[in-house]
C-alpha positions as CSV (number, residue, x, y, z in Angstrom):
1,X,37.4,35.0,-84.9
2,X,35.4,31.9,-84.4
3,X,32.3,31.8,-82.2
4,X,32.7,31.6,-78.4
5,X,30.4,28.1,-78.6
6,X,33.4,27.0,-80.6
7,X,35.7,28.2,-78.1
8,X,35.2,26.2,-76.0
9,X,34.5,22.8,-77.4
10,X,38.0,23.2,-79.3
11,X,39.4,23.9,-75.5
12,X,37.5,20.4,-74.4
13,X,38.4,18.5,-77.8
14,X,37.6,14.9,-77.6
15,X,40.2,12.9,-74.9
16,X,39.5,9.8,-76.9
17,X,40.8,11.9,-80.1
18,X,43.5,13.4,-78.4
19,X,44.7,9.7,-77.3
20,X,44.4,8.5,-80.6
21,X,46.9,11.1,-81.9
22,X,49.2,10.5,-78.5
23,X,49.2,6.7,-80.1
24,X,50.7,7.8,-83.0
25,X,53.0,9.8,-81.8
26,X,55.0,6.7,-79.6
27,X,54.5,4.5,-82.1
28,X,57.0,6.5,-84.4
29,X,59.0,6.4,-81.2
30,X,58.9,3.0,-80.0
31,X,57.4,1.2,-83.0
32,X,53.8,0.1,-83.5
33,X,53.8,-3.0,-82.2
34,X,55.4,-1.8,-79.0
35,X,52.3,0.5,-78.0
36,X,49.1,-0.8,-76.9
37,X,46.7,1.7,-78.2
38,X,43.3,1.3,-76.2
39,X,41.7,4.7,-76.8
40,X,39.2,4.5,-80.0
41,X,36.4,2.1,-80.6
42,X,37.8,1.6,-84.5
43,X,36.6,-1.9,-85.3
44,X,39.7,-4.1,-86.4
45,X,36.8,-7.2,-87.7
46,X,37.0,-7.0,-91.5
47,X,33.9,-6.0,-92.9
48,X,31.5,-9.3,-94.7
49,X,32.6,-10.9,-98.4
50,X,29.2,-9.5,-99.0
51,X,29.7,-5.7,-98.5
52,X,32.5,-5.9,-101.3
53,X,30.8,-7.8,-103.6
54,X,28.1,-5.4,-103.0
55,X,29.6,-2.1,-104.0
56,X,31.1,-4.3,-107.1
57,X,27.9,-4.9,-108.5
58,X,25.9,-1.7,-107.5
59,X,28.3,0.0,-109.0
60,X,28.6,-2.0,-112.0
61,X,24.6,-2.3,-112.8
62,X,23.1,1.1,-111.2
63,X,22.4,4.1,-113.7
64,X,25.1,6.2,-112.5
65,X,22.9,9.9,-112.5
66,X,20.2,7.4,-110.1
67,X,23.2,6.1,-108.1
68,X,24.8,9.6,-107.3
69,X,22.0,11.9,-107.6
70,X,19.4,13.2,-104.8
71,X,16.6,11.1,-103.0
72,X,13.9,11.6,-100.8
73,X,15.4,13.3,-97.7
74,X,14.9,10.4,-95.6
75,X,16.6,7.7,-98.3
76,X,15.9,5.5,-101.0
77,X,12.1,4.1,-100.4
78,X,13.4,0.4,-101.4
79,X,16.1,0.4,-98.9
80,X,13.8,1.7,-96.0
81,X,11.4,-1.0,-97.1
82,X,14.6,-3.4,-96.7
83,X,15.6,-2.4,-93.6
84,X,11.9,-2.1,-92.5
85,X,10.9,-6.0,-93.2
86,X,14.4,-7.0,-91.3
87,X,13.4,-5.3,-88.5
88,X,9.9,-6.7,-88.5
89,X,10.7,-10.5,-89.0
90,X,13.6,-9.8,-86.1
91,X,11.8,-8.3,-83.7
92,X,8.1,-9.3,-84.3
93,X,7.4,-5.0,-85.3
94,X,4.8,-3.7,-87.8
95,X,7.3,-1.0,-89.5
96,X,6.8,0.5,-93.2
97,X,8.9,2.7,-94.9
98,X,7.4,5.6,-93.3
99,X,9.0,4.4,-90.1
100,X,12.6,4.5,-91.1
101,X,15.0,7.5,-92.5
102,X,18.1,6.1,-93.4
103,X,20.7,8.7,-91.5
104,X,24.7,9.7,-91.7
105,X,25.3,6.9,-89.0
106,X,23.8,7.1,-85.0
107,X,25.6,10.2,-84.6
108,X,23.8,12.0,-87.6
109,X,20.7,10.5,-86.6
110,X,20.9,11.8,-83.0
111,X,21.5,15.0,-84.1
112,X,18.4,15.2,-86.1
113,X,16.5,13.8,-83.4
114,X,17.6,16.1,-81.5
115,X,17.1,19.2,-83.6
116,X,13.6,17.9,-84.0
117,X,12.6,18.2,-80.4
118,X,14.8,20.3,-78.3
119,X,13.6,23.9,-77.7
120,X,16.1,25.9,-76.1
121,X,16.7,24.7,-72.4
122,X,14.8,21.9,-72.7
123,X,16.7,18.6,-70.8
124,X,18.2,15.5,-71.9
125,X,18.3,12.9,-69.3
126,X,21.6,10.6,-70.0
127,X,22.9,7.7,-67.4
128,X,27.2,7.7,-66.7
129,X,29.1,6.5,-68.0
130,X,27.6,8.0,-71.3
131,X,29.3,8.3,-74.9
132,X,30.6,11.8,-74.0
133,X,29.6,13.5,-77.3
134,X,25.8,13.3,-76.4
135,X,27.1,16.3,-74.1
136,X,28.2,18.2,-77.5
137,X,24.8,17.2,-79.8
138,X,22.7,18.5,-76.9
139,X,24.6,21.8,-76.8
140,X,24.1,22.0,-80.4
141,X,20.4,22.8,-80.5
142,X,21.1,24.6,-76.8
143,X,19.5,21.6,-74.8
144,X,20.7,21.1,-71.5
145,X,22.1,17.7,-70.7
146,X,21.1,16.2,-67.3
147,X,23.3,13.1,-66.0
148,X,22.6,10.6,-63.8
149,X,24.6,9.3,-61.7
150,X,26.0,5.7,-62.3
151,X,24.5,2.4,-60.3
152,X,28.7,0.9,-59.9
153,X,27.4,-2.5,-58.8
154,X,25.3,-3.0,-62.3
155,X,25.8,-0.1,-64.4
156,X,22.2,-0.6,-65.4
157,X,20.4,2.6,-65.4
158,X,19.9,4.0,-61.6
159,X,16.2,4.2,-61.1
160,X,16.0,6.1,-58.3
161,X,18.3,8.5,-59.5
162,X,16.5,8.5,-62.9
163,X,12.9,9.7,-60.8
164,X,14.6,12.6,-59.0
165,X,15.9,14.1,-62.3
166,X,13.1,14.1,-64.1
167,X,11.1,17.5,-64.8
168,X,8.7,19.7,-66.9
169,X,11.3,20.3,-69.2
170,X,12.5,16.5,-69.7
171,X,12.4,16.5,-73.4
172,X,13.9,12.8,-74.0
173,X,16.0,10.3,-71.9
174,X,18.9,8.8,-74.3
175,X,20.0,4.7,-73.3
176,X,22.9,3.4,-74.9
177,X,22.7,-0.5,-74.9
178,X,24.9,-3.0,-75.4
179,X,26.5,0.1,-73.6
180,X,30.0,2.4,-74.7
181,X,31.9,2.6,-72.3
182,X,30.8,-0.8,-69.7
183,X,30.1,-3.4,-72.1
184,X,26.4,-3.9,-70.1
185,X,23.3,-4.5,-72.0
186,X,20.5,-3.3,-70.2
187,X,18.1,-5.8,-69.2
188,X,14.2,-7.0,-69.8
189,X,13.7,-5.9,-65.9
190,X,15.5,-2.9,-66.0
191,X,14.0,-1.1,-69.3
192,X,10.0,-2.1,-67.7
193,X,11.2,-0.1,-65.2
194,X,11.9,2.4,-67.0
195,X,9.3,2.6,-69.2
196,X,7.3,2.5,-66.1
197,X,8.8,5.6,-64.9
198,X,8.7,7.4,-67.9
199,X,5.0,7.2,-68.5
200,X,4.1,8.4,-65.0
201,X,6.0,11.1,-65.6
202,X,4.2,12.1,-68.4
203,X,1.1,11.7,-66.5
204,X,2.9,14.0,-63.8
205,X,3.9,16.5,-66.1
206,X,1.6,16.1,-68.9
207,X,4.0,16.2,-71.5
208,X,5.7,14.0,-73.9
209,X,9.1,12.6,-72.7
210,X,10.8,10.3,-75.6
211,X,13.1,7.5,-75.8
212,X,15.9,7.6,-77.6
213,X,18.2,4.4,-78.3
214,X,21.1,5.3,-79.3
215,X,22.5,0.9,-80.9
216,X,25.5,1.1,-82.9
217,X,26.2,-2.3,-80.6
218,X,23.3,-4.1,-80.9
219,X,24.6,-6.8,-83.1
220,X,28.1,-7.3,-80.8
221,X,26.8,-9.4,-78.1
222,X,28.2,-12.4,-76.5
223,X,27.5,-15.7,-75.0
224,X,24.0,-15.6,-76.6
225,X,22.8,-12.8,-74.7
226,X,20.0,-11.3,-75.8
227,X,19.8,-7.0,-76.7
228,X,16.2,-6.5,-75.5
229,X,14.5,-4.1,-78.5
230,X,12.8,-1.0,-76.5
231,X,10.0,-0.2,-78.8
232,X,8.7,-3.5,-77.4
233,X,8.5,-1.4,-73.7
234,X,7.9,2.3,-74.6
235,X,5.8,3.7,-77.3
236,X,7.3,7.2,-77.4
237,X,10.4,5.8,-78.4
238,X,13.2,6.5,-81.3
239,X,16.0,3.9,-82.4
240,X,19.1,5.1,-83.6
241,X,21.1,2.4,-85.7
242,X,24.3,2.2,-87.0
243,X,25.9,-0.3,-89.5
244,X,29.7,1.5,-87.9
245,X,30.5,-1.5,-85.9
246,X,27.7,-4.2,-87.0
247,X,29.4,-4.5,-90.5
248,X,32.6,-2.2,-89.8
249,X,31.7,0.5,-91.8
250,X,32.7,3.4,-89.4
251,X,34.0,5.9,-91.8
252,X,31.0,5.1,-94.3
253,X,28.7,7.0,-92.0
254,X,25.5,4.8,-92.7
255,X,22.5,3.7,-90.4
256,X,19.1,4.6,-89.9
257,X,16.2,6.3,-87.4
258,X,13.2,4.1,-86.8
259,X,10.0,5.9,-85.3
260,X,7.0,3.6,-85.0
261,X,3.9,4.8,-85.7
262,X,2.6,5.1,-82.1
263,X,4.6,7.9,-81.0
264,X,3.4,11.1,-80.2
265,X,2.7,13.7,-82.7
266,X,4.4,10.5,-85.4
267,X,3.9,12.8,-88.8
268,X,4.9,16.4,-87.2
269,X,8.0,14.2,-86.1
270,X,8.9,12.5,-89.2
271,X,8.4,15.8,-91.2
272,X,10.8,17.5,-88.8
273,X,12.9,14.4,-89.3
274,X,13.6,15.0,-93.0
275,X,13.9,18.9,-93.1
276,X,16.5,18.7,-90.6
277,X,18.3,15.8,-92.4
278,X,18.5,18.6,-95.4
279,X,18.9,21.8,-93.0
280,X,22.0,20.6,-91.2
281,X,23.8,19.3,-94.5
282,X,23.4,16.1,-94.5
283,X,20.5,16.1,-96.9
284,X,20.5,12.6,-97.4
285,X,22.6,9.3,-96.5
286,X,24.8,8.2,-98.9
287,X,24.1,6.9,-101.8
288,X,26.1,3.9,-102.7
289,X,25.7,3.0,-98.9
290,X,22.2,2.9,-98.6
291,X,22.1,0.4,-101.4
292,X,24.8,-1.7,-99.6
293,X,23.2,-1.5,-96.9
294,X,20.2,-2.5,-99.2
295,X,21.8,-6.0,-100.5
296,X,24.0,-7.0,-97.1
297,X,21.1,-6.5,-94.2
298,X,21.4,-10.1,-93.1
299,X,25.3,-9.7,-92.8
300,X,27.0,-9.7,-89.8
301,X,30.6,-9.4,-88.8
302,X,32.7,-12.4,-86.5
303,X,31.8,-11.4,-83.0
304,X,33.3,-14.2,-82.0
305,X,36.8,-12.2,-82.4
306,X,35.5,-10.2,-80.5
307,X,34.6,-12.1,-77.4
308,X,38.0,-13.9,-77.8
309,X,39.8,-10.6,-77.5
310,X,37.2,-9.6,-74.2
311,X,38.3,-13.0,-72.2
312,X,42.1,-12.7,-72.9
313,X,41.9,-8.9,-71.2
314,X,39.8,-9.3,-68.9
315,X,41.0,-12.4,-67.6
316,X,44.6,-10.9,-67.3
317,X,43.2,-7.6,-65.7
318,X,41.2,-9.4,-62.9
319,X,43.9,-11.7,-62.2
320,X,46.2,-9.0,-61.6
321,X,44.1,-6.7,-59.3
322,X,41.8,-4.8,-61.0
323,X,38.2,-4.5,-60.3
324,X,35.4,-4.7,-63.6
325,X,32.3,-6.3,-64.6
326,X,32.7,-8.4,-67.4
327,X,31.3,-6.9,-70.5
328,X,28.5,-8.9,-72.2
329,X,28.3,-6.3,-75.5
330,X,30.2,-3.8,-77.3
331,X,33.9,-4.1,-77.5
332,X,35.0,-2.2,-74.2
333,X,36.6,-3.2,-70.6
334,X,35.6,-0.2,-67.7
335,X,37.6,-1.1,-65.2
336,X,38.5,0.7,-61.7
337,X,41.4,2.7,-61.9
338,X,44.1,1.9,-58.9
339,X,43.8,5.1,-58.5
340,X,41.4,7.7,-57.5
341,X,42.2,10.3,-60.3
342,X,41.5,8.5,-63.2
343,X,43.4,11.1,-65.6
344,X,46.3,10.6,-63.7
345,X,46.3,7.2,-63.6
346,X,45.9,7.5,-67.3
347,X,49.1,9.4,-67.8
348,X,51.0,7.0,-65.8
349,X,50.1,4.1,-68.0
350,X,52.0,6.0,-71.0
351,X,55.0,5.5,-69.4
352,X,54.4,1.5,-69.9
353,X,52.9,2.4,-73.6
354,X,49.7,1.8,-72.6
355,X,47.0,4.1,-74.0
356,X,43.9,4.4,-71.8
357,X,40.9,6.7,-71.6
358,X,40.0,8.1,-68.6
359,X,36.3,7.6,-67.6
360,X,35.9,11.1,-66.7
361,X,35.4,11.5,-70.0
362,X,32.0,9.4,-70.0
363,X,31.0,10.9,-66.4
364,X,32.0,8.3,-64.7
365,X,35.4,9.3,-62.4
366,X,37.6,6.8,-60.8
367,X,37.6,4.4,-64.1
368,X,39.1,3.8,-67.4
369,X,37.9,2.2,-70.4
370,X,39.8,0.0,-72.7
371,X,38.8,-0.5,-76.4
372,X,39.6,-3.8,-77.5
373,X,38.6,-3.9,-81.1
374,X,42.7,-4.6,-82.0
375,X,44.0,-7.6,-82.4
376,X,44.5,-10.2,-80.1
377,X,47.9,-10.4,-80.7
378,X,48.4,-7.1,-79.7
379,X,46.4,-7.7,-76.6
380,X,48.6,-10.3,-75.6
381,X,52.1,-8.1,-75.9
382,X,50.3,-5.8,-74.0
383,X,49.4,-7.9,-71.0
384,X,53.2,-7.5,-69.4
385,X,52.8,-3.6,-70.1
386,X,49.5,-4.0,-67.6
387,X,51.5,-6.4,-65.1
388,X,54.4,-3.5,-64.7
389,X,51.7,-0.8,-64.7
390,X,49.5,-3.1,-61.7
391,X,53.3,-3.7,-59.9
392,X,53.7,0.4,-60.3
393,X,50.7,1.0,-58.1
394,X,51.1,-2.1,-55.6
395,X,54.7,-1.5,-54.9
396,X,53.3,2.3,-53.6
């Protein structure tokens, strides 16, 4: 009999997952080119020349017992030092190796963040629409995740809201920027604000309340906007990084934590950091992938794919009566459903083969979000599939 925590998280499996599996199923119906599967943020960008060469010659020169054996807890001590420098020339920083454990992507790296702070009941502070598995990485450690509700006009963190949820027991407020599922990056304005709030509320309180930037989209950004970094803004802050989307590398489950030195209680944190790397099974990052990651830190996949894919949806979807701010990072469209129930709404564009995911799922009702990380030429076949789907709800 598995436990009753499980119970219910297999009950509330993941929508986007589910979807993902739906697309599979019409596609043996109807053929793959004849469904337009919108539902999972898989990066369709090949990854760099480099990352191939790479494992080729890592491979091919590394001491196989070094290459595949055990490391320090939070990752080889050369490739932190990599990663490290990068981060310093980038963003003008003053990291050492001591600041960075490399991690089993952002997710594995929020988890240990999270198992480093959270006491039981203790509150994490997320803005909708939010990734919807922070819900499920918070109940892990038996946190209890408190959501803001969304500024529509922007979706830029709501300010006000943000002040009225804040208590004694905030343990951490998580940002997600370029942001999954609307595509915003949060702005220069809008994280001094909430820095601002953040450290009067510790004053408040008088109690630490942390950061945590949760960037696996940092690097897809378009029309030379700027990702603002938000260490720069709030000293108690944590970076989660993944290389899933920067370099396509999703199923290789590689990024990193940075901590800088300045945070609160910095070596009770880091230890904690590493023992519950090794206590939740992780142990360590991989191997072979930290020393990719090691040799390809300046590489960067096409975003301009990307983008091209963003205009060509968009432009169709707001030409045809649907309401969205256009996305300026990450690879998602949020529109406004044309309907109210955005699940049902959601089930009706099956019937036009058109796989959608509901924005209930990220706490934000009465939207959708569209992944466009598939190729433009499957964007474009799809854009009659939207027309019908538009005409649907207009003709009622």
């Amino acid at each position: 009999m598995i436990s009753n925590k499980m119970k219910v998280l297999v009950a509330n499996s993941s929508t986007i997952r589910a979807m993902f599996e739906e697309g599979k199923r019409l596609a043996n119906l109807y053929g793959a080119e004849n469904v337009y599967d919108f539902s999972l943020g898989n990066p369709n960008v090949v990854p760099p020349d480099a990352v191939k060469e790479a494992i080729v010659d890592i491979v091919n020169e590394e001491n196989p017992n070094v290459l595949h054996g055990y490391m320090n807890n939070s990752g080889y001590e050369d490739v932190r030092d990599t990663v490290a420098t990068y981060l310093n020339n980038k963003y003008a920083l003053n990291l050492g190796t001591a600041n960075i454990v490399m991690t089993c992507g952002a997710a594995g790296g929020l988890n240990i963040i999270l198992k480093t702070l959270l006491n039981p009941d203790d509150e994490i502070i997320v803005f909708a629409p939010f990734f919807g598995e922070y819900s499920n990485y918070v109940n892990n450690f038996d946190g209890k995740l408190v959501i803001v509700p969304p500024d529509t006009t922007t979706f830029e963190p709501n300010m006000e809201a943000l002040k009225a949820a804040l208590t004694s027991r905030t343990k951490a407020v998580i940002i997600n920027s370029p942001n999954n599922p609307t595509g915003v990056i949060y702005s220069d304005s809008a994280l001094k604000q909430l820095a601002a709030i953040l450290e009067e509320a510790q004053k408040t309180f008088n109690t630490s309340i942390y950061l945590i930037s949760d960037e696996p989209y940092r690097e897809i950004a378009y029309d030379h906007a700027t990702v603002p970094y938000p260490v720069h803004y709030y000293k108690n802050t944590f970076i989660g990084y993944s290389y899933s989307k920067s370099l396509s590398l999703p199923g290789e489950r590689i990024g990193y934590i940075v901590v800088p030195s300045e945070v609160d209680d910095f070596n009770d944190i880091m230890g904690a950091l590493n023992v519950a790397n090794r206590i939740l099974g992780f142990v360590n990052a991989p191997s072979l992938f930290q020393k990719v990651i090691g040799k390809c830190i300046e590489s960067e996949v096409d975003v301009s794919i990307y983008a091209r894919n963003r205009d060509l949806l968009y432009n169709h979807l707001t030409s045809i009566g649907f309401d969205c701010i256009k996305p300026k990072g990450a690879f998602y469209l949020f529109p406004k459903a044309l309907t109210a129930d955005d699940r049902a709404f959601c089930e009706v564009a099956k019937q036009f083969n058109l796989l959608l995911v509901p924005g209930s799922s990220f706490g934000c009702p009465g939207y959708v979000r569209l992944a466009y990380c598939i190729s433009y030429e499957q964007i474009e076949r799809s854009l009659p599939a939207f027309s019908k789907l538009a005409t649907h709800y207009n003709s009622n």
